[in-house]
N, C-alpha and C positions, 0 to 999 in steps of 0.2 A: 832417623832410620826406622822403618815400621819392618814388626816381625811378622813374616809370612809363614810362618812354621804350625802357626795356628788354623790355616787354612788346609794344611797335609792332611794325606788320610792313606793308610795302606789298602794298595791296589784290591777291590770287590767289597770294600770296609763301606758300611753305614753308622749314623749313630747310633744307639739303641733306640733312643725314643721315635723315632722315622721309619725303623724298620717293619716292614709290614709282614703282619699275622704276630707277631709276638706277643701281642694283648690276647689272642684269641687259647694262646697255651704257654703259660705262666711260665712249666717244667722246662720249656725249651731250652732253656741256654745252662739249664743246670748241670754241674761238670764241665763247662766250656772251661778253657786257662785264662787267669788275670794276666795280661803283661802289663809291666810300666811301660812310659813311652820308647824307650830304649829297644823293647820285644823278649824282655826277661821276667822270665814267670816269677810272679807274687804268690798266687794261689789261683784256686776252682772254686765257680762258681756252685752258693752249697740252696742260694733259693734268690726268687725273683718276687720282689715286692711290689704292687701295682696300685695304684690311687681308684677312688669311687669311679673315675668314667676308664676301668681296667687300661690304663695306658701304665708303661713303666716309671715307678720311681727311685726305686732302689735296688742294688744286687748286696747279696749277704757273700759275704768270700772269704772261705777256709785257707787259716795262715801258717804258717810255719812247719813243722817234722812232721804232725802227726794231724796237721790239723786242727787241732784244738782253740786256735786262736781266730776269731771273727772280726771282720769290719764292713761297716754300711756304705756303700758308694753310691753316690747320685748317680742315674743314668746320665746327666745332663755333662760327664767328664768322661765320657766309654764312647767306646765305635766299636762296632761288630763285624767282625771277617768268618761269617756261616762257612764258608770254604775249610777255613783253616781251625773253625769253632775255637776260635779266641775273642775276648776284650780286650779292648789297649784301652787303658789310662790315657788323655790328653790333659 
C-alpha cells in the first residue's frame, strides 16, 4: 500500500521554495503561523533564511508562551497558504 498523503496539499498552498517572489523580499512570510500537519499552530515565523542564489532555506520559528524558544525548519518540509499566511509542516 503506498501513502498518498504525501502528495496533499491545503487548497491555494504551495511549497515555499516554488513559490514565486519570495526570494525577491526575505520579510515576507515573517509573522505568518507554523501549523503541524494536523493545522495546529506551533509558532510564527520570526526570519527567513535564503542561500547565495536568494532562494529559501530555512525559516527561524518562535516557540512556546512567550516566544522565547527558536527552531530552524528546512523550507524543503513547508507549503505556503499566502491566503491564510500560514506554514504547514509536511
Amino acid at each position: 500500500m503506498t501513502d498518498t498523503t504525501a502528495n496533499r496539499r491545503p487548497f491555494g498552498a504551495q511549497p515555499l521554495g516554488q513559490q514565486e517572489g519570495i526570494a525577491n523580499g526575505p520579510g515576507r512570510c515573517v509573522g505568518y503561523t507554523v501549523c503541524d500537519p494536523r493545522g495546529r499552530k506551533i509558532g510564527s515565523v520570526a526570519e527567513l533564511f535564503v542561500n547565495d542564489f536568494d532562494e529559501p532555506e530555512y525559516i527561524n520559528v518562535k516557540m512556546g508562551l512567550l516566544g522565547l524558544k527558536t527552531v530552524l525548519i528546512p523550507v524543503s518540509n513547508i507549503v505556503l497558504n499566502a491566503e491564510r499566511r500560514t506554514l504547514v509542516l509536511q
